[in-house]
N, C-alpha and C positions, 0 to 999 in steps of 0.2 A: 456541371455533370462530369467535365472530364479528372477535376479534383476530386471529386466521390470518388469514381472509376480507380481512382490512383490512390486513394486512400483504402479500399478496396482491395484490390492487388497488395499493397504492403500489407493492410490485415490476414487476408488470407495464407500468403507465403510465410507471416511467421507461426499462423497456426499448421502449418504443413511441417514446420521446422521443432516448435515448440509443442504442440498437439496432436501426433500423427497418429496418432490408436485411438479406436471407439474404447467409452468407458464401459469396466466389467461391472456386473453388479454381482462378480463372484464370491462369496464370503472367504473370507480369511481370517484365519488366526493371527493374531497382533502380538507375538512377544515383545516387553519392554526392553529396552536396550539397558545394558550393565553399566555403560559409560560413554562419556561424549566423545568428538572429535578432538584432537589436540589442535587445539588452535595457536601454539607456539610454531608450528611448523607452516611456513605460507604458502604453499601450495594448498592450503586449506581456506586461503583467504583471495575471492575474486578482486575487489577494490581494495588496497591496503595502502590509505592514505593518499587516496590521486588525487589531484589538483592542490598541494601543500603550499601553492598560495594562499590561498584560502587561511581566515583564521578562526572557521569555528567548523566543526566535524557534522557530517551525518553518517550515521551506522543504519545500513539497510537491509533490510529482508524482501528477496526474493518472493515471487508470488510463484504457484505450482506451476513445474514444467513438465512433470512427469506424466503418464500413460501410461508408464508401461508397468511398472511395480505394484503386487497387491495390497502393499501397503506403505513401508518407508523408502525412500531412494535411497541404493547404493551411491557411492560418487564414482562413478565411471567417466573416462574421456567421452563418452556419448552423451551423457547428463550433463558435463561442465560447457557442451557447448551448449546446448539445448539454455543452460540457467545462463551463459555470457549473452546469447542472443534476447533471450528477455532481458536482461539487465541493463543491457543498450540502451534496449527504450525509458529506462524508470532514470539512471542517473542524470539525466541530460538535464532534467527539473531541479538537479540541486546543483550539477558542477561548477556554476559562477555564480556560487554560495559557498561551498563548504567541501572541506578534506572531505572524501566519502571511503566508508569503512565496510566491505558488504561481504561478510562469512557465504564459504557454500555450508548450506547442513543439508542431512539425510531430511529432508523435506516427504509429507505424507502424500503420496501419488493422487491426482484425482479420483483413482479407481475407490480413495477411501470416503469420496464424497455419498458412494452410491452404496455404501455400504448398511445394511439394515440394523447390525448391532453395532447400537447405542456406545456400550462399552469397546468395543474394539476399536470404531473409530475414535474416540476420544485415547485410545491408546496410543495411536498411530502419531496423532497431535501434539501427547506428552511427549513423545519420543523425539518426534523434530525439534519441539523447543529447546528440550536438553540440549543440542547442537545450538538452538539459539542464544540460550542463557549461559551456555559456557563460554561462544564465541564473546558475550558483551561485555563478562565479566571479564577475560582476557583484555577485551579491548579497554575496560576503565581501569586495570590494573598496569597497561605496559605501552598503550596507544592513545590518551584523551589527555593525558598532561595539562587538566582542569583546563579547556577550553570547551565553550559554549556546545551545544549538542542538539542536535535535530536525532529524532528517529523517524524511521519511513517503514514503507508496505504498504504493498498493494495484493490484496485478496488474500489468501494464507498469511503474507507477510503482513497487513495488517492485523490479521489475527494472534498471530507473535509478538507484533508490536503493544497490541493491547495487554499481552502474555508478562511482558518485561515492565509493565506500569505496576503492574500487579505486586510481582515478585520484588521488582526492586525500590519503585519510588514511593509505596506506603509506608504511613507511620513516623514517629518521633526521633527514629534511632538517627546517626552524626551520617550517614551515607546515604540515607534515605533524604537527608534535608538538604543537604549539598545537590544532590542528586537534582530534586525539586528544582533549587536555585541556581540550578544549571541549565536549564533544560528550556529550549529557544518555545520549540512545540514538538507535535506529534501529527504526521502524517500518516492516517491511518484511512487509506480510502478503500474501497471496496469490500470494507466487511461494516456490519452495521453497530453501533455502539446505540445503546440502551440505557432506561430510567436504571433498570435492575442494576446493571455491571456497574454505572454512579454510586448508587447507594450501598453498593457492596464494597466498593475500591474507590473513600474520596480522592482519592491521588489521580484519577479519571476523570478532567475537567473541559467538557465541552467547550469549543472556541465562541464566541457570540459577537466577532467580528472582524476586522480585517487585519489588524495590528497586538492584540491581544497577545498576550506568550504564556508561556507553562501550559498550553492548551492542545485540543485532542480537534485537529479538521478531519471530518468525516463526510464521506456523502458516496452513493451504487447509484449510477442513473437508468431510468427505465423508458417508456414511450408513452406512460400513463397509463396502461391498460393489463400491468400484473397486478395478483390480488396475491399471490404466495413465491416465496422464489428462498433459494438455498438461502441467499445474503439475507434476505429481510421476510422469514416466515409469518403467511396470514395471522394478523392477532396481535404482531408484534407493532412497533414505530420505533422506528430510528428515529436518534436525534441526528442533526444534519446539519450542515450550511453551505449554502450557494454560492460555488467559487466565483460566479457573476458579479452578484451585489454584497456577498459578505452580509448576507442577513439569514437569522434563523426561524424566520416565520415564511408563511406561504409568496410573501409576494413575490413578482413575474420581477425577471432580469430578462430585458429587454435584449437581442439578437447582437445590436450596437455595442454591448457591455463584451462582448466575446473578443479577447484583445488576439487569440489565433488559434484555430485547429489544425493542427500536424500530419503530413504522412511524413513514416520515418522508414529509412533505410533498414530494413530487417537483422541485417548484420552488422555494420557500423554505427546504428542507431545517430546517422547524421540524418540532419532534418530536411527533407527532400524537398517540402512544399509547407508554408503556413498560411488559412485563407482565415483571415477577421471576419466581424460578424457573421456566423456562420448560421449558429443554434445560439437561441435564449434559455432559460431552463426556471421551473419554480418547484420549491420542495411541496410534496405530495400532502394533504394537512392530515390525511388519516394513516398513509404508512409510513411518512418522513422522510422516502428514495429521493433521488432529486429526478423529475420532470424533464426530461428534455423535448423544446417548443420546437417545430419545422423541419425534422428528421424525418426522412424515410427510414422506415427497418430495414425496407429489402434489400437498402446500400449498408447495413449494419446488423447481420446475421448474427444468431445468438453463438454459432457453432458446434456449441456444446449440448448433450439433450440433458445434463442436470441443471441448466437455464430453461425458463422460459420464455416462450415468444413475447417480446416485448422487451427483454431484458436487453441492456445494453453495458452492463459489465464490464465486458472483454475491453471497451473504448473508453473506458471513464478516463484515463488520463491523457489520451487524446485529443476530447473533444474540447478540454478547456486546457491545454496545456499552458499556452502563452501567461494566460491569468494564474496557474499553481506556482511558475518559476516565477515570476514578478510578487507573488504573495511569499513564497518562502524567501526573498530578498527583504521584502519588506519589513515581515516580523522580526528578520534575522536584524534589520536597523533598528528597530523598535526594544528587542532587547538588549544590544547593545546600547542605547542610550539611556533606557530604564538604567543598569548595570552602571553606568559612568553617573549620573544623575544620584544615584545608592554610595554608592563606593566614596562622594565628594561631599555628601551629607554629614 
C-alpha cells in the first residue's frame, strides 16, 4: 500500500505539472502550418545525443503535454518544461541502450482529442508531424552517422512514430531499405496498431516476440472492463504483445514475470522506488489492449475524462518498466549480432 500511495503521489503531481487544464471540447479552426521548425538550430532539440556512450540512437517523440492550446502547441518556456518533465520519465527506458535524440514539435494539444471535426483534428496531427518528420530527416541527414536506430512514443508520439514508418521506411527505394536494415525496433506503446495500417504500410511489422528486430511493440493497458476508448475504438483489435511473456496470444503472464514497477521522480525522472511482481497482464482476445491482473483502479485514476473508466493509459510505461528497459537491451543484442553474423557471411 504505501508503494501505491507513492506511486500515486508521483502520478498525480506530474499530471498537476504536465495536465493542469480541463479538456475544451471547443471547436477550432485548424490552419496548416506553411513550414516546420528548423531543427538546425538546438535549442529546438531536447535530447541531442545524450548518453554518446552508447553505440546505437533512439530518436523519440514526446507524448501530449499540452491543455492549453486549441490546437497545436506554441514552443514556449512553459511548454518546454511541461515536454522535459514528461520526457524524464520515457528516456530512462532507453538511456543504457542508446544516444537518445528527442525533437520538441508544435505537438496537437489534447483539447484536439475532443474535437468533433474529423478533418480538423486530423489537421492538427499533420501539423505536429511536420515538426516530426522534419526533426528525423534532419537527424538521418547530420546526427545517425548509419548507426543502429530505435524509434519511441508513447501515446501521440506513438502515433508519430507510426507516422515516420509510413513516410519513410516503405518501398524499394536505396533509403527506405537502408532505413529498414537499420532499424533495431519501434516502440510504439500507447496508441493501437492494427490489421488495417499492416496491410496498407508492409514496412509496419508487428514484433511476435522477445528478441525479434525491424519490429513494431505495441500494447494500451486497461482493467478488463473497456468496451470503446480513444486508443483502441469498440470494433476495432489491436494487435499487441505482452511485455511479461513476449507473446501475442491471450495467454496470462503471471504477477512473477513483472521484473519492476516504478514511481519516478516527477522532475528528475530518477527512479524513486521499483516493486517486482507487482501486476500480471493478458492481451484482451476480442479488443487486443493488454489486461492488466491485480490492480486496483482507484490507486490508477484515468485523470483525463477522454479516457475511460478502466483505462490505464496514463501508466502503461510504468507498470512494466523494468521488463521494456531490459527488452530494448535485448533486441538491441540481438540486432547487433544478426548484423555481425550478416556482415561476416
Amino acid at each position: 500500500m504505501k508503494n501505491s500511495l507513492r506511486l500515486m503521489a508521483a502520478i498525480l503531481l506530474i499530471m498537476v505539472v504536465v495536465f493542469p487544464a480541463g479538456i475544451s471540447a471547443k471547436a477550432a479552426r485548424v490552419l496548416p502550418f506553411t513550414s516546420p521548425l528548423d531543427f538546425s538550430i538546438s535549442d529546438n532539440w531536447l535530447y541531442d545525443g545524450a548518453y554518446p556512450e552508447n553505440s546505437v540512437d533512439v530518436f523519440i517523440v514526446a507524448p501530449t503535454v499540452d491543455t492549453i492550446s486549441e490546437s497545436n502547441s506554441a514552443i514556449t518556456p512553459k511548454y518546454k518544461t511541461r515536454f522535459r518533465n514528461a520526457m524524464n520519465q520515457q528516456q530512462a527506458i532507453y538511456a543504457e541502450t542508446a544516444r537518445i535524440y528527442a525533437p520538441y514539435y508544435r505537438q496537437a494539444s489534447i483539447n484536439v482529442y475532443a474535437m468533433e471535426d474529423a478533418a480538423a483534428k486530423e489537421q492538427a496531427m499533420k501539423n505536429a508531424y511536420m515538426d516530426v518528420s522534419a526533426a528525423f530527416k534532419y537527424y538521418l541527414e547530420h546526427k545517425n552517422n548509419g548507426r543502429p536506430l530505435i524509434l519511441a512514443g508513447f501515446s501521440q508520439g506513438a502515433d508519430m512514430c507510426y507516422r515516420l514508418l509510413e513516410e519513410y521506411y516503405g518501398g524499394n527505394g536505396e533509403r527506405a531499405v537502408s532505413l529498414r536494415d537499420n532499424l533495431i525496433a519501434v516502440y510504439a506503446i500507447g496508441w493501437s496498431m492494427t490489421e488495417d495500417m499492416i496491410a496498407k504500410y508492409p514496412q509496419i511489422v508487428p514484433a511476435t516476440g522477445e528478441t525479434d528486430t525491424g519490429v513494431v511493440v505495441s500494447f494500451d493497458c486497461e482493467d478488463g472492463t473497456v468496451t470503446d476508448s480513444m486508443i483502441t475504438p469498440a470494433g476495432t483489435k489491436a494487435i499487441s504483445i505482452n511485455p511479461l511473456n513476449w507473446r501475442t496470444d491471450s495467454t496470462a503472464a503471471s504477477k512473477k514475470l513483472n521484473k519492476g514497477t516504478v514511481t519516478q521522480d516527477s522532475k528528475s525522472g530518477a527512479i524513486l522506488s521499483v516493486e517486482a511482481g507487482k501486476y500480471g497482464a493478458y492481451i484482451d482476445p476480442v479488443r487486443g489492449s493488454l489486461v492488466v491482473t491485480g490492480i486496483d483502479t482507484s490507486q490508477y485514476p484515468k485523470v483525463l475524462d477522454i479516457f475511460p473508466d478502466g483505462s490505464l493509459h496514463l501508466y502503461d510505461n510504468f507498470l512494466f518498466f523494468v521488463n521494456l528497459k531490459e527488452n530494448v537491451q535485448k533486441r538491441t543484442e540481438s540486432f547487433i549480432q544478426k548484423k555481425a553474423a550478416s556482415d561476416a557471411a
